[in-house]
C-alpha positions in Angstrom: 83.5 -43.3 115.5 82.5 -47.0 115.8 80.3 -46.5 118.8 78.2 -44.1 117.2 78.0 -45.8 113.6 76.3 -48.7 115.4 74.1 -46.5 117.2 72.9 -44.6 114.0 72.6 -47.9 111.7 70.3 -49.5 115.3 68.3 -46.3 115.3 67.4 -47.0 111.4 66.8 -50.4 112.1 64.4 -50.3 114.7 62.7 -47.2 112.7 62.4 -48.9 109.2 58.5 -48.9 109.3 56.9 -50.4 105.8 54.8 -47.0 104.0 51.1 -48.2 103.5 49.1 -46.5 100.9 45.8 -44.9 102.0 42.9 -46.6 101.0 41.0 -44.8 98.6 36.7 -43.9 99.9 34.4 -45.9 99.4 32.7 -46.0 96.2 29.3 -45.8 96.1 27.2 -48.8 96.4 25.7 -50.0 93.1 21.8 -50.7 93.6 20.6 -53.6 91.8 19.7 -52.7 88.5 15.7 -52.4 87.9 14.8 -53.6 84.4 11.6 -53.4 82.6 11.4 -54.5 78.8 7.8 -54.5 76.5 6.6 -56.1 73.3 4.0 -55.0 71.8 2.2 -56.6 68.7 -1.2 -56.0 66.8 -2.9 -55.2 63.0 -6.5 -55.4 61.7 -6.8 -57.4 58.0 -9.8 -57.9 55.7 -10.3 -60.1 52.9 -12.6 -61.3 49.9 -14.8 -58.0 49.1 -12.0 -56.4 50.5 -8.5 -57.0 51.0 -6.3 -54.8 53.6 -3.5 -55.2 56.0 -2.3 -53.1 59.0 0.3 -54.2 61.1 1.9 -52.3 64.3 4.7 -53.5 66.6 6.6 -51.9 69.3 9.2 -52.1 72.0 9.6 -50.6 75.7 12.6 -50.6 77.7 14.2 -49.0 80.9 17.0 -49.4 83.7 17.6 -47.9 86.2 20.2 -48.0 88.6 21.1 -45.6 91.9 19.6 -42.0 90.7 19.6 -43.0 87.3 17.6 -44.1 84.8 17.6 -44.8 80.8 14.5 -45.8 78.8 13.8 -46.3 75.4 10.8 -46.5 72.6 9.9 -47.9 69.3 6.9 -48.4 67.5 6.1 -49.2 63.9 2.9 -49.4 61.8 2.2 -50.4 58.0 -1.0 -51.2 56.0 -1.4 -51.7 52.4 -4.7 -52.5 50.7 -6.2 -53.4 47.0 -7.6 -50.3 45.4 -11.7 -50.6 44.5 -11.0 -48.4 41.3 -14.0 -48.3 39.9 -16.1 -47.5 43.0 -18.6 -50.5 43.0 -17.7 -51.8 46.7 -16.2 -55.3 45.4 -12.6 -56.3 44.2 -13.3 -57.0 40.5 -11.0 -60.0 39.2 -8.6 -57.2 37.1 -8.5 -55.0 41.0 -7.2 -58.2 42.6 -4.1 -58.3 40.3 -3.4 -54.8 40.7 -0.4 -54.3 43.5 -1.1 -53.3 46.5 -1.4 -49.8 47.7 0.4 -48.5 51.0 -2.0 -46.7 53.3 0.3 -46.6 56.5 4.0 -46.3 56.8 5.1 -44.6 60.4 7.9 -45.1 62.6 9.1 -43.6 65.8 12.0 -43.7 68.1 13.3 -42.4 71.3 15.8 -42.5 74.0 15.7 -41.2 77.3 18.1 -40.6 80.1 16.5 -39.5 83.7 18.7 -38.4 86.8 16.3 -38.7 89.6 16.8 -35.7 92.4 14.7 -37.7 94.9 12.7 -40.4 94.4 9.8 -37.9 92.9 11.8 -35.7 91.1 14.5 -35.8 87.9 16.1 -34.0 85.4 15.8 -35.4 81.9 17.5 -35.2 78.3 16.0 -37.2 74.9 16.3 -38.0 71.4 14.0 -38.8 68.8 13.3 -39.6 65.8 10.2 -40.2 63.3 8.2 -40.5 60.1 4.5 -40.6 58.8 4.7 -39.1 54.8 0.9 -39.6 55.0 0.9 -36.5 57.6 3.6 -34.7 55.7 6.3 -36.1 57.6 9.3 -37.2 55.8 11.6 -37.2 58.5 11.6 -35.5 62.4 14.3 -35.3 64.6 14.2 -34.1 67.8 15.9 -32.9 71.4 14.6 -32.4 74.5 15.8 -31.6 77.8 12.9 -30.8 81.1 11.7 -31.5 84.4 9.7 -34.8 85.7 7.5 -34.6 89.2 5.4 -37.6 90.3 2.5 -35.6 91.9 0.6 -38.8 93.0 1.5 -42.6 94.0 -1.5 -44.2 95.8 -1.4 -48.2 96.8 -3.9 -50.6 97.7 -3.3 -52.4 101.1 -1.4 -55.1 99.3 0.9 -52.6 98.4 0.0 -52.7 94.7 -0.2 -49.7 93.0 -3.7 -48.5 92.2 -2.9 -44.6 91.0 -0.3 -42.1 89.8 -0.5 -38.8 88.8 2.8 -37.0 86.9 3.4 -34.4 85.0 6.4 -32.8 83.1 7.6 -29.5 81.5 10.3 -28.8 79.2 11.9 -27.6 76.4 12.0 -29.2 72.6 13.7 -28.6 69.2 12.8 -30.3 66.1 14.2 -30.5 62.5 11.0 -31.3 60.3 11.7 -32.7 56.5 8.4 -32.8 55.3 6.7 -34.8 51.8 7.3 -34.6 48.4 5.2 -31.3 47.2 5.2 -29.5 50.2 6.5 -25.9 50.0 9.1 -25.5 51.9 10.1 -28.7 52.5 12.6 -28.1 55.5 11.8 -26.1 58.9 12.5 -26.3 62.4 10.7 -25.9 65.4 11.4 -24.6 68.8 8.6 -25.4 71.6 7.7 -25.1 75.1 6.4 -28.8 76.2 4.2 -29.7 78.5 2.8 -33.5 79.9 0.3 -34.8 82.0 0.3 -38.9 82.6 -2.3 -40.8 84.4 -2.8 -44.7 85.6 -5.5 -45.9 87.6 -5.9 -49.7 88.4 -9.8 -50.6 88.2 -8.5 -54.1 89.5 -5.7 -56.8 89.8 -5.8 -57.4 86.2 -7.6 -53.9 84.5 -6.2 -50.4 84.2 -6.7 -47.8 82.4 -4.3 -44.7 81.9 -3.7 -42.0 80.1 -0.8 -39.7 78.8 -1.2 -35.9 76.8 1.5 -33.6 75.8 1.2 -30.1 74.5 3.9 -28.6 72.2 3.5 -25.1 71.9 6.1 -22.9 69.3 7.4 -20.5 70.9 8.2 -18.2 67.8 4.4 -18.9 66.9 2.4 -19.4 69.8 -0.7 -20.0 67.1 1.4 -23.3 66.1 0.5 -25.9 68.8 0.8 -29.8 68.6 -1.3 -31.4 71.0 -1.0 -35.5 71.5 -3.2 -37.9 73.6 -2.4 -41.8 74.1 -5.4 -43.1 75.8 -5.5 -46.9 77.0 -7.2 -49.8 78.8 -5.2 -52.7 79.7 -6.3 -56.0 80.7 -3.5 -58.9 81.6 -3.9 -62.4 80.8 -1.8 -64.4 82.5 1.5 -62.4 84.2 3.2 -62.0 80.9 0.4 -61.4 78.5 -1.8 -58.6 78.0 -5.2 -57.2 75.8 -4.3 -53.8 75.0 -6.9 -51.4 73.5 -5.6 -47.7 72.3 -6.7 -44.6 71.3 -4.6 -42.3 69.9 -5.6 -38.7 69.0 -2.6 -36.3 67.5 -3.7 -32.6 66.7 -1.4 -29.9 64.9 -3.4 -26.4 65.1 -1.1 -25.6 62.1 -0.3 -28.8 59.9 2.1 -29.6 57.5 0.5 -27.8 54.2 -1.7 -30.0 52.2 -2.8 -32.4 55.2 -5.8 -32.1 57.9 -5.3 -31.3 61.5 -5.9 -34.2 63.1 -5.0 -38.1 62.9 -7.1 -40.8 64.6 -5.7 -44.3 65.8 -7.6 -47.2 66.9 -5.7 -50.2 68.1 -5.9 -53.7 69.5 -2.4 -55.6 70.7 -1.3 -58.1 72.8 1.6 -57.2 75.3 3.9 -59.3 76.5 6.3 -58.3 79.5 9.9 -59.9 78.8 11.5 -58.3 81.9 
C-alpha cells in the first residue's frame, strides 16, 4: 500500500495546476466625447416717447460619444411696455406711472437623444415642452420619436465645411393646454412631422442657414403647423457671433381667438462656450 500512496499523492503534486479565470471581451473603446455648448443673448428697448423692453436668451448643447448623441434647447423671450392709453403717440406724465404691460412671455425646451446607424443616418427620440399665452398656448408638451439622414456635407479644400443638406421624418404627440377663454381648453394632437435643414457658408466668417418643419394631424389632415427658423450668422472673433433671425410659425388651424401666423425678428450675439 505505501508504494502506491506515494505514487498517487506525486501524481497530484505534479498535476496541481492554479485555475485562471477567462478574461472577459473587450469592451468597446469609448471615443472621445465631442461637445458643443451655445449662449445666445439679445432684446430690442425704447425709451422717452416710448418705453418697451424685449429680451430673449437661449442655450444649445450636445455630446456625443461612439453612435450616440444627446442634445438639448432652451430659449426664452419677455417684453413689457407702457400703455399709450389715450392714443396721442406720447407717454403722458399719468401713462408713465402706470405699470408696465407684458407683451411677450414664451419659453421652450427640448431634449434629444440620437443613435447614429452610420455616420449619415440615426434613429431619434425627444421631449419637449413650451408656452406663448399670447398664441393661446398655456402649456405644450410633447414626444417624438423619427428618422434623421444627412443628404449633403460639402467642404472647402481646407476641409471646412461650406454646405449641408438634411432632412428628417417622424412621428409627434402633443398635449396642448391652451389660455384662459378658450373653449375647450385641453386637446391633444397626433402628427406626421416632417424637416428640412440647410447651412451654407458664404465665407470663413458668414453663413446663412435655414431649418423648416411641417406638422401635419393626422386625425385632421386640414390642421397643419408649419415652422421656419431662417438665419445669417456672422462671427466676430472665434467665440463671438452677430446673429440675425427670422422666425415665421404658421398654424392653418389656430388656437380659437388668435391669428394664424406669428412673426419674429431678432438680433443676438452668440457666444460658443464649448
Amino acid at each position: 500500500m505505501g508504494a502506491p500512496l506515494l505514487l498517487l499523492v506525486g501524481l497530484a503534486q505534479a498535476d496541481d495546476t492554479v485555475f485562471v479565470e477567462p478574461a472577459s471581451p473587450p469592451e468597446e473603446p469609448v471615443e472621445h466625447a465631442e461637445k458643443d455648448l451655445a449662449a445666445e443673448l439679445g432684446g430690442a428697448w425704447s425709451a422717452g416717447n416710448t418705453d418697451s423692453r424685449t429680451l430673449t436668451a437661449s442655450l444649445d448643447g450636445a455630446v456625443r460619444w461612439n453612435r450616440n448623441q444627446v442634445s438639448t434647447h432652451g430659449a426664452l423671450t419677455v417684453g413689457s411696455t407702457r400703455l399709450d392709453a389715450d392714443g396721442d403717440g406720447v407717454l403722458s406724465p399719468d401713462e408713465r406711472e402706470e405699470k408696465r404691460v407684458q407683451t411677450a412671455r414664451q419659453g421652450d425646451a427640448k431634449l434629444r437623444y440620437d443613435r447614429f446607424l452610420s455616420d449619415r443616418n440615426s434613429l431619434y427620440v425627444l421631449g419637449g415642452a413650451f408656452t406663448d399665452p399670447y398664441a393661446g398656448y398655456d402649456a405644450r408638451y410633447n414626444g417624438q420619436t423619427g428618422y434623421s439622414h444627412l443628404l449633403m456635407y460639402a467642404e472647402d479644400a481646407e476641409e471646412e465645411p461650406v454646405t449641408s443638406l438634411s432632412a428628417e421624418v417622424g412621428f409627434d404627440a402633443a398635449a396642448e393646454d391652451y389660455a384662459e377663454g378658450v373653449v375647450p381648453n385641453r386637446g391633444m394632437k397626433y402628427s406626421a412631422r416632417g424637416s428640412v435643414a440647410y447651412v451654407r457658408a458664404l465665407s470663413k466668417s458668414v453663413d446663412v442657414g435655414s431649418d423648416v418643419e411641417v406638422f401635419v394631424n393626422v386625425i385632421d389632415p386640414k390642421d397643419t403647423r408649419l415652422i421656419s427658423d431662417t438665419a445669417l450668422t456672422n462671427a466676430l472673433t472665434e467665440t463671438m457671433s452677430l446673429k440675425l433671425t427670422y422666425k415665421l410659425t404658421y398654424d392653418t388651424d389656430p388656437v380659437a381667438g388668435y391669428v394664424p401666423a406669428d412673426h419674429t425678428g431678432l438680433v443676438s450675439i452668440v457666444a460658443t462656450v464649448l
